[in-house]
N, C-alpha and C positions, 0 to 999 in steps of 0.2 A: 478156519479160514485158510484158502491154498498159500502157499509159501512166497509165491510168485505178487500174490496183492499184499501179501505182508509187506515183501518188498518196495510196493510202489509206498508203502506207507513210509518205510524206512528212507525214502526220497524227499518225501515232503519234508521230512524232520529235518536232511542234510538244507533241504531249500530255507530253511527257519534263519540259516545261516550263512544264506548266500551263496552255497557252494557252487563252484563250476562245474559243470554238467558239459561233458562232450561241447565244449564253446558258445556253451548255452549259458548265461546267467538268473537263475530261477528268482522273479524279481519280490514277488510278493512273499510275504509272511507265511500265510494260508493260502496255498494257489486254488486257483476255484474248480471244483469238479466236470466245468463245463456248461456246457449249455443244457436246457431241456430241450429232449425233440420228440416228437409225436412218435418214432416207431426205435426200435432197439438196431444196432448198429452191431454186423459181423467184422472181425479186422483180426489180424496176424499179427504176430513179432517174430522179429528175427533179429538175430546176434549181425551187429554192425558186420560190413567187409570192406576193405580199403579197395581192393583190385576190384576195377570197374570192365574186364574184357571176361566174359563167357563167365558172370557167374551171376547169381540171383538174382541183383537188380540192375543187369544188364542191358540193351537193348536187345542185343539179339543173342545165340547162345546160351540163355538164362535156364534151359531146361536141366541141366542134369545133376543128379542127386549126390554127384561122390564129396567129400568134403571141404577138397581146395574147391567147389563153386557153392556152396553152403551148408553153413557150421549148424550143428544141432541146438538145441535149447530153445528154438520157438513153440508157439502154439495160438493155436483158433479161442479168440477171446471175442465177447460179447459184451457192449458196453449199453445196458436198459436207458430208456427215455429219461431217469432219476442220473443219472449220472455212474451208475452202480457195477461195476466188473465181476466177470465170470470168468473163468477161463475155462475153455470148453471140454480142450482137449484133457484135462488134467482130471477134471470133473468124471470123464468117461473111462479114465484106466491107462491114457495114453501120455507117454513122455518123463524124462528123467526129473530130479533136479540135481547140480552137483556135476559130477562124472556123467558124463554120455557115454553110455557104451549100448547092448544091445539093443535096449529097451529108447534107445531118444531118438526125439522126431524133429523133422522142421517142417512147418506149414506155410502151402498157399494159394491162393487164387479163390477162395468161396464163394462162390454164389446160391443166390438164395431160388426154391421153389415158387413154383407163381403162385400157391396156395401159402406163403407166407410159414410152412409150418416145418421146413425140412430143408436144408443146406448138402451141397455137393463142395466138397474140395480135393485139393492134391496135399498128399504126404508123402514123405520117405522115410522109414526106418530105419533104426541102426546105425550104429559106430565101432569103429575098432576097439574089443574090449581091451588090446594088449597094442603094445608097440610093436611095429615090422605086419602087425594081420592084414592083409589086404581084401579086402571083401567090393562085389559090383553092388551098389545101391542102385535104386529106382523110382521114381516120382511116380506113386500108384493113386487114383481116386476111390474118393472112400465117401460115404452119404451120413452126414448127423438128422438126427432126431432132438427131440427135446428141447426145446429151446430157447421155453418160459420159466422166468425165474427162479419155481420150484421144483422145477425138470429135473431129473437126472437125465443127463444126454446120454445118449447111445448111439457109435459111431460102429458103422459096419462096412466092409469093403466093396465098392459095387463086382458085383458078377462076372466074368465073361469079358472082361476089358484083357488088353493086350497085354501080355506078362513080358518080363524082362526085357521092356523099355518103357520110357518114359512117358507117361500121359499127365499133363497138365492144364490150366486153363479150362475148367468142367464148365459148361450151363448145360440148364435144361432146354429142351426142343420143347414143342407145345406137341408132341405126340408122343411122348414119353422115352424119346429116346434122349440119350448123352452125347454133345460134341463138344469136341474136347480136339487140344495139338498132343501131337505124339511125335517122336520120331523114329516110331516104327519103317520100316524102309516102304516104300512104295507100294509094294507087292509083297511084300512080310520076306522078300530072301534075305536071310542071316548076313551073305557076305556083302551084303550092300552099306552094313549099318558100320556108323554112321554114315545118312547122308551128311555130306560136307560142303556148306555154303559158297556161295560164286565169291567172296569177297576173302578171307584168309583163311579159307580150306576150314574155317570151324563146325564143330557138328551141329545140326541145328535141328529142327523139328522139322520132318518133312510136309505138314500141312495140316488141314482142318480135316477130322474124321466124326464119323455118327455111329455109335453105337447101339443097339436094342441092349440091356441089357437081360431084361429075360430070356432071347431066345439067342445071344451073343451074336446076329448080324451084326457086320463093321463093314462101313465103307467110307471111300475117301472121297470126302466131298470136295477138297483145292489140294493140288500137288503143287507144293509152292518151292522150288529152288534152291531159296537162302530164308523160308519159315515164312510163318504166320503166326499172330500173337493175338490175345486177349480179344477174343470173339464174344456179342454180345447175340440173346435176338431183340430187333427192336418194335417196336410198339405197332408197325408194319407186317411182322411175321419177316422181316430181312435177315439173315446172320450178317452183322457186321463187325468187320475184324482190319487189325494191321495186317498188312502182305509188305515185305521188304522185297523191293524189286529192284534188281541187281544186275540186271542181263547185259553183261559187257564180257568181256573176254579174260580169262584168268591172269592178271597181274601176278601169281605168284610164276607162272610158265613163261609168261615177257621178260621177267629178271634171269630167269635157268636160261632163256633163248638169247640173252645179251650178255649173259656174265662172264666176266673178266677179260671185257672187250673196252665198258668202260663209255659204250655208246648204248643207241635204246633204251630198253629200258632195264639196263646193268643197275640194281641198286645196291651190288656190292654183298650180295646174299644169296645160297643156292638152296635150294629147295628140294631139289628132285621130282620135278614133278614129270611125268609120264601118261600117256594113253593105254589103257587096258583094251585089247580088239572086241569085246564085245561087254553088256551086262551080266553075263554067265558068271559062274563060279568056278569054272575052270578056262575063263579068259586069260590068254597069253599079254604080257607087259610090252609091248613095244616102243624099239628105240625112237619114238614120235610123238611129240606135244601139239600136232596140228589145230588149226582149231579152223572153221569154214564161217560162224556164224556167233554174232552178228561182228562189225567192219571194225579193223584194228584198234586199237586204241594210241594215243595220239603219239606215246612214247616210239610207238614201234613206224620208227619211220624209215625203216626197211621197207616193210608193206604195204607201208603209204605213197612212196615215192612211185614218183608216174602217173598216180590215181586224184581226182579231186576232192577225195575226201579228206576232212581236218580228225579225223578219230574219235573215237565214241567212248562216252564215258557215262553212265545211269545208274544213279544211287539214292534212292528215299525210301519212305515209310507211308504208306499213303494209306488211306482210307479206302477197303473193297464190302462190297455187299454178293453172296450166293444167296438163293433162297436156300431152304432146308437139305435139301436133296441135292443139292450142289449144283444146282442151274441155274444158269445166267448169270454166272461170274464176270465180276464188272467192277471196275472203279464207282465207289461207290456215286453214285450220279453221273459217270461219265466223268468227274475231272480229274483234272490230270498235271501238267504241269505249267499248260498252258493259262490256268487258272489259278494257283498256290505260287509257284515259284517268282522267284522273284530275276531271275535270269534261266536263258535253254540256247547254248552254242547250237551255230550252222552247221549241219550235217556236211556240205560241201561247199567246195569256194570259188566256182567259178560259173555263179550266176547271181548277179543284181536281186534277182528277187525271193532269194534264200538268203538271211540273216539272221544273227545272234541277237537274242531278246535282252533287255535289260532294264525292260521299264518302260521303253519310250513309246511303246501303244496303251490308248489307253483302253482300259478295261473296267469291267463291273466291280471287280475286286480289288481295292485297295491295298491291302494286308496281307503279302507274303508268308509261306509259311515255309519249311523246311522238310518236316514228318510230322505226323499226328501220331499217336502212340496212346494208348490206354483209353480207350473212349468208349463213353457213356450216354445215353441218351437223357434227353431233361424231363423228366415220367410228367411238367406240369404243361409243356409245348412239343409235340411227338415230332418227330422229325431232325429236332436240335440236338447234334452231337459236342460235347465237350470232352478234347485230349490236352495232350500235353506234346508242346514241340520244344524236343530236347537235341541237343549234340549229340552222336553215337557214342561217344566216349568222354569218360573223366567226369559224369556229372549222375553215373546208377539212373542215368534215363530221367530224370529230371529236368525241370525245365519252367516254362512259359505254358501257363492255361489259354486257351483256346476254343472258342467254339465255330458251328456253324449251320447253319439250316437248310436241310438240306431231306424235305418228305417226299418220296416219289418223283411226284408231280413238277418237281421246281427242274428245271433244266440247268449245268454246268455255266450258261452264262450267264446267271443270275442268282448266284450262290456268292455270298463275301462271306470270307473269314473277321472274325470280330474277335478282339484282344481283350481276352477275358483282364490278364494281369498287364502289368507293361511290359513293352517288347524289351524290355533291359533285362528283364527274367529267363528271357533265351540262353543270354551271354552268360559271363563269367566274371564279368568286370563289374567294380562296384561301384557305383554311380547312387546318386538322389533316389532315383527310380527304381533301381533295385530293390524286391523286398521280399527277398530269398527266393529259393526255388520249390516244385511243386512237383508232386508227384498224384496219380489215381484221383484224378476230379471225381467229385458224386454230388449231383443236384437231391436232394433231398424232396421227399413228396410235400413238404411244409415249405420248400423255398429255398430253404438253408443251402446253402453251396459249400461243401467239404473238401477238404485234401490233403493229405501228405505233404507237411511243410518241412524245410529246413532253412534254418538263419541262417547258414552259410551259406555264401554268392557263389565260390571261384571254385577249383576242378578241383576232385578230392585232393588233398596232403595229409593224410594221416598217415601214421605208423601201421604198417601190414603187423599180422593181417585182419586186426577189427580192431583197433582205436582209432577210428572213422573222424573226419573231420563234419560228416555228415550227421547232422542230430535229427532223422526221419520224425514227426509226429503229427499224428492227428491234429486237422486245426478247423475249425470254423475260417470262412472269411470275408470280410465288411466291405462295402463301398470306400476308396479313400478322397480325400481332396483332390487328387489328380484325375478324378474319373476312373482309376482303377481298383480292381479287388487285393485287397493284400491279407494276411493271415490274422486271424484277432484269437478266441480263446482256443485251448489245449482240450480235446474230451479227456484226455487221463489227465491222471497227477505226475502221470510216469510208471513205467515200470522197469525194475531192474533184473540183475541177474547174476549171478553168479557160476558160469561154468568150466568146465574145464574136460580135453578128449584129447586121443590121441591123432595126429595128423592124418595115416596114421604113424608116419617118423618121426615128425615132434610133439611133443608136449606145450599143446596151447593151453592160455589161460583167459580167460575176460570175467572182467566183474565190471558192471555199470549198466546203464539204460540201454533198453532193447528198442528198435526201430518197429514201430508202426504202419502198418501197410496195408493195400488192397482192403478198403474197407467198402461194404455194400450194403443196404436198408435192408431190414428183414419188413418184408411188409406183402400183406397181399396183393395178384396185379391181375388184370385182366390177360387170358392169353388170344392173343394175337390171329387171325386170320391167317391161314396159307395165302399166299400171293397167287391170285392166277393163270394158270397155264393156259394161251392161247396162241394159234400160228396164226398170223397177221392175213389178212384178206388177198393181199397178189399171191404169196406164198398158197395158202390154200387153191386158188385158183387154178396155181402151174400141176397140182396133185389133182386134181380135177380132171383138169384137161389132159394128164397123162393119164386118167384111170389108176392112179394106187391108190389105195387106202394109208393114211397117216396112222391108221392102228398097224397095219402089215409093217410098213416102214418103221415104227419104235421098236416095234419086236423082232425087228430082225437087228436091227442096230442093238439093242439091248444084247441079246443071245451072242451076238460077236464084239462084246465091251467096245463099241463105236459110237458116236456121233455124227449127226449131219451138220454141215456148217452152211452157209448160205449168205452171200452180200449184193447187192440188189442194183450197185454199181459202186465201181471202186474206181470212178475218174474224177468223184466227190468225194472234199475233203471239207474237214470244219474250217472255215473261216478267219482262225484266229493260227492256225500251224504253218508258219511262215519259216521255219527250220528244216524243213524237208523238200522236195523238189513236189510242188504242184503243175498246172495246164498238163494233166494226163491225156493221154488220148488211144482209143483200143484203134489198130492199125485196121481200116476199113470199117469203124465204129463207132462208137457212143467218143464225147470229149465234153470237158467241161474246161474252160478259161478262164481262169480269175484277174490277170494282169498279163499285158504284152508281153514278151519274151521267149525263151526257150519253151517247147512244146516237149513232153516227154512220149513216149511211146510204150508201153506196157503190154506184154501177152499172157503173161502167167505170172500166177500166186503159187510161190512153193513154199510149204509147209517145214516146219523142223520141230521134231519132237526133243523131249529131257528124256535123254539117255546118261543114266551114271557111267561115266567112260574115265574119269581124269583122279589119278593117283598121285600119290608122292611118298617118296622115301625119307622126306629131310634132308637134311646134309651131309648125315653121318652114319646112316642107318641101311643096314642089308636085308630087311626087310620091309616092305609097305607098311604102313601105316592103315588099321584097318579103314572103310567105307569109303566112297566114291563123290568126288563134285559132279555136278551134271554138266554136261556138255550139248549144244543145239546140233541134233545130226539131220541132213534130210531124211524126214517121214519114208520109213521103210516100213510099219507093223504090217504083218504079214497080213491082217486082217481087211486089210485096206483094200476096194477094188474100185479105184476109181476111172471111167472111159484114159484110153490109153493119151500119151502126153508127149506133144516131141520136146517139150521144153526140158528143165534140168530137173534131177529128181526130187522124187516130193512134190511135184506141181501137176495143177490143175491150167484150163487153159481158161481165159478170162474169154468170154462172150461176148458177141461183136453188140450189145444193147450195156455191155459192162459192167455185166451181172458175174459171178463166182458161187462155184458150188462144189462140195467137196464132203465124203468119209475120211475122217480121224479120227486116230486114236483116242477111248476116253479112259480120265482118271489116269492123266501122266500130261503134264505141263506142255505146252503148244506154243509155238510163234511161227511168224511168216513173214512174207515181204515179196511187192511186186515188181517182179523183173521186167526185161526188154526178151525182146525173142533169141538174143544170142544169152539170155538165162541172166544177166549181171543186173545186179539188185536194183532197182530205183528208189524205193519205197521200203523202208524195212520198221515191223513192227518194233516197238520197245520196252514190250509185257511178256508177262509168262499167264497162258488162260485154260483154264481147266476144263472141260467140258467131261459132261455122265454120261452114260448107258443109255442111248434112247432118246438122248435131248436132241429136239433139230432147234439149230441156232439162228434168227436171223439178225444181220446186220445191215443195214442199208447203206453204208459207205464204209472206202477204205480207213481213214482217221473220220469216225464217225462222229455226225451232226451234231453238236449242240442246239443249235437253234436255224443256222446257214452257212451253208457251202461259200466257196471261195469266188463265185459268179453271184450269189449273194440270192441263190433257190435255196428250199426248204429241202428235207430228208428226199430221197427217191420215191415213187410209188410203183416203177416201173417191175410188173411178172417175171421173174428173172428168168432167164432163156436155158441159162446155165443149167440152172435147177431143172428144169425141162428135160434134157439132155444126157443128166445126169438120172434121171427117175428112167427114162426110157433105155438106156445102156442099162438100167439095173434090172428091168424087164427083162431084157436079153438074156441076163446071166445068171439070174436066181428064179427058182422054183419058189413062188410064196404063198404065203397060205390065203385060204379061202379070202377073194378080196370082199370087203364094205363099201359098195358105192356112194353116190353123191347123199341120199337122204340122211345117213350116218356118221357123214366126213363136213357134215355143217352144221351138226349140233354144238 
């Protein structure tokens, strides 16, 4: 019997006695093995951690392997329908017990095959066998076999995945490839790594990739900023995943631009942070923290002064859907914050009919939410996602269960969030209604609703660095008398542990129960439909009527890693975005009115790409710090030819019907925002949006439709001019190949 389920046994026996357990008191005699459930159950352990910033069960930064962000001595355990443990990894040759040194691992993220027969996860290897060794670890994907209970498992490392960084978070694709977060750099150059997120320069994972493993294609399907996390596919053939979207201006570079003044945003700490002149590797450091895009933040009212705007601040976790290949990145249904949040300050402040949200319209959705984080789809109703909205910090990303329904077809305003637990589970505070917190929801094919519990309410207090006040464990959970779900039996007894590594400068020790995590059904599933590729009927029309073929057009945009973008009028807006300045109107063109007032005037959409441009030295340090935060530049890629522009650079000219069309750069993060014709911003997006090789994108409005514009019309249907105009200048300029006329361009 592995050492490690001796272990849990040797727990029960301490439970015989009441003992306290991590602030748990083990109530029964004989605690019960659990529930049965119809299919066997993958899950992980891992050695408690008190610090809740950039390390394992963190929100965001959670990717990296060295081991101040996590301690060795976990492993891939499988708990069968009888109640019965395996431990996977131990079984197949991998992991210590005792001392961690070469030979120990830590596991996580598993996911299972849609044939039910084969599991994908992340590991890292290795610990310092001696004190002072310094060694780089790496979170590498590795594939189990075996998985029935008289298996011997056999784990093998997949193929061809990116070495010496981080890949974590594996599913399978329904076409045999691997996608997975990496924080590979963008473009694989060495000196970029780490990318360094917009919020405290931490490293993060630069986005969602697909890998072939037999023949080692890799491509990046979302270039996400400040990361993406725990991608599933859902029962639609959707990738859906957290995107942390962050797009505000660097707060560590506001404190360097105010410090020791005492004013701004002086908070009394210096950074060093700096502009590098290009993404190169032999980019020069310059004395300049500039920053152009998007509009100050509220501290720097140096910048602000003179101007109407109140400063910009954007910080959640939201729910985004790609299909496979990385097109049509989107919030997943289109919502946004106008829908989940539960307040969105005014962009500007000197017009009546721009204001700050806070509840007092009413809307479809009741129930606020903050982030959504770890989400799951309910394999018994498709479309129903359930996460967890948790505080960024002090709670290892725990929190408040959560669902919502939300299949294709249903539109952003007719989507409610529903409060799986009580909203007192958010918090920290301990109330009636509190009944601990919740980590990795999993709807069960039998109904059962699973998750990562902990009794404890409030933000960690434990002793660093793993005598956790947090006791993670597997739970079933019931309906209660308040209408909510709360935690009812344990699937283990417990497991414990006992180890002990080197820091590698100190000598740590722990013995006691291991945390339970990331658990998902082994069970066979149907795979899923590719979603289908179609250009919408005016779009095809405007490629008609200029004679190109939409196959010439993808292959040429492919061959020069481009995209087409396309919006069909941007003087429509959704209905519910009363935070931004709407009554647009293209000067000598298209206008839409939603309410009396100011009239804005719009000429151009200028584009800004993620270019890693923003370094820092620290405080104290004569050297950078390696990898880069992104910074929004105007759209320079050389690759770009779009009809010439008098507007500011980066821009396109908006069409007198108030249509937009434009080449961008793909596979590297994108925003925009519509100026006046002296170039100054009106409209500025507040995403970061990935577009692939070949994809032509359309949108039909600038804050695009949920259901009605702010004149209270449906989506546009208007041929966009732009696109027109845009097809016919590419005529001009490019030799293309053999065209496909109309009988080929309408299949």
């Amino acid at each position: 019997m592995p050492s490690k389920t001796l272990a849990a046994l040797a727990l029960l026996v301490l439970a015989l006695f009441g003992v306290i357990i991590n602030n748990d008191i083990v109530a029964s005699a004989i605690p019960p093995a659990g529930p049965t459930v119809q299919y066997p159950i993958l899950f992980v352990t891992q050695i408690p951690v008190v610090a809740d910033f950039t390390t394992i069960g963190s929100t965001f930064g959670n990717h990296q392997g060295d081991l101040s962000s996590v301690a060795r001595g976990g492993d891939l355990w499988i708990r069968y329908p009888d109640g019965t443990l395996k431990n996977l990894t131990l079984a197949a040759g991998y992991g210590m017990e005792g001392f961690q040194g070469a030979n120990a691992i830590a596991v996580r993220d598993p996911a299972v095959h849609w044939s039910g027969s084969k599991a994908i996860f992340s590991m890292v290897i290795g610990a310092p066998p001696a004190q002072y060794v310094y060694e780089d670890y790496y979170w590498q994907l590795y594939e189990i076999t075996g998985l029935n209970p008289n298996d011997t498992p056999v784990i093998t490392k997949v193929p061809n995945q990116p070495a010496d960084v981080n890949n974590v978070s594996p599913i399978y694709g329904t076409d045999g490839r691997i996608i997975f977060t990496s924080d590979r750099p963008r473009n694989g150059a060495p000196h970029l790594y780490p990318q360094r997120d917009e919020y405290e320069l931490a490293p993060t994972v630069s986005g969602l990739w697909s890998l072939d493993p037999q023949t080692g294609d890799l491509q990046l399907l979302n270039h996400a900023p400040s990361g993406d996390f725990t991608p599933i596919v859902d029962s639609y053939g959707r990738v859906v995943f957290t995107q942390w979207d962050h797009l505000q201006r660097d707060q560590q570079a506001d404190a360097d631009a105010g410090y020791g003044t005492g004013q701004n945003c002086d908070s009394g700490s210096y950074y060093g942070t700096f502009n590098y002149s290009d993404e190169s590797a032999d980019a020069v450091i310059l004395d300049d923290r500039t920053e152009v895009y998007p509009e100050p933040r509220s501290c720097r009212q140096d910048l602000l002064a003179g101007t109407n705007l109140n400063g910009h601040s954007f910080n959640h976790f939201f729910p985004w859907t790609i299909n496979q290949d990385g097109t049509d990145s989107e919030v997943l249904n289109h919502l946004g914050r106008h829908e989940l949040h539960g307040y969105i300050p005014a962009a500007i402040n000197d017009d009546p009919n721009i204001f700050e949200y806070y509840g007092q319209l009413s809307r479809y959705n009741p129930n606020e939410i903050v982030n959504m984080f770890q989400i799951k789809e309910d394999p018994l109703n498709p479309g129903t996602y359930f996460g967890i909205d948790s505080p960024e910090f002090g709670t290892h990303a725990s929190g408040q269960i959560i669902s919502l329904a939300a299949p294709p077809s249903q539109d952003a305003d007719h989507i409610s969030v529903t409060y799986v637990t009580h909203r007192d589970t958010y918090g920290t505070t301990n109330t009636p209604d509190h009944s601990g917190r919740h980590r990795d929801p999993l709807l069960l094919a039998d109904g059962t609703l699973l998750a990562v519990h902990t009794t404890y309410k409030g933000e960690e207090d434990g002793t660093p660095p793993h005598n956790s006040t947090y006791n993670f464990r597997l739970k079933t959970l019931v309906l209660s008398g308040n209408g909510y779900w709360v935690a009812d039996q344990p699937l283990t007894g417990g497991i414990v542990e006992n180890i002990s590594y080197w820091s590698p400068d100190v000598y740590v020790t722990y013995s006691g129960p291991l945390w339970e995590l990331n658990p998902v059904e082994v069970r066979p599933r149907p795979v899923p439909p590719s979603p289908p590729h179609s250009l919408p009927g005016p779009e095809k029309q405007i490629f008609y009527q200029a004679g190109v073929s939409i196959g010439d057009m993808q292959l040429y945009l492919a061959v020069n890693n481009l995209a087409l973008v396309v919006s069909r009028n941007v003087t429509t807006r959704d209905d519910f975005d009363f935070q931004q300045p709407y009554n647009l109107h293209v000067p000598g063109g298209a206008q839409t009115i939603g309410a009396p007032g100011t009239i804005y005037d719009v000429a151009y959409l200028q584009f800004f790409q993620a270019d890693q441009l923003r370094g820092w030295f620290g405080c104290c340090n004569n050297d950078p710090y390696p990898g880069r935060r992104v910074l929004a530049q105007p759209m320079h890629d050389p690759a770009v030819n779009n009809p010439p522009s008098t507007g500011p650079q980066g821009s396109v000219t908006v069409a007198p019907d108030g249509s937009m069309a434009a080449f961008v750069p793909a596979q590297r993060a994108m925003t925009w925002q519509l100026t006046d014709a002296d170039g100054d911003g009106v409209i500025r997006e507040r995403y970061w949006v990935t577009f692939q090789p070949g994809e032509i994108r359309v949108c039909t409005s600038c804050h695009g439709l949920n259901e009605y514009d702010q004149a209270g019309d449906t989506a546009p249907t208007n041929p966009p001019q732009a696109l027109l105009a845009l097809l016919q200048y590419w005529q001009l300029n490019n030799d293309p190949p053999e065209r496909v006329y109309l009988p080929a361009m309408q299949k």
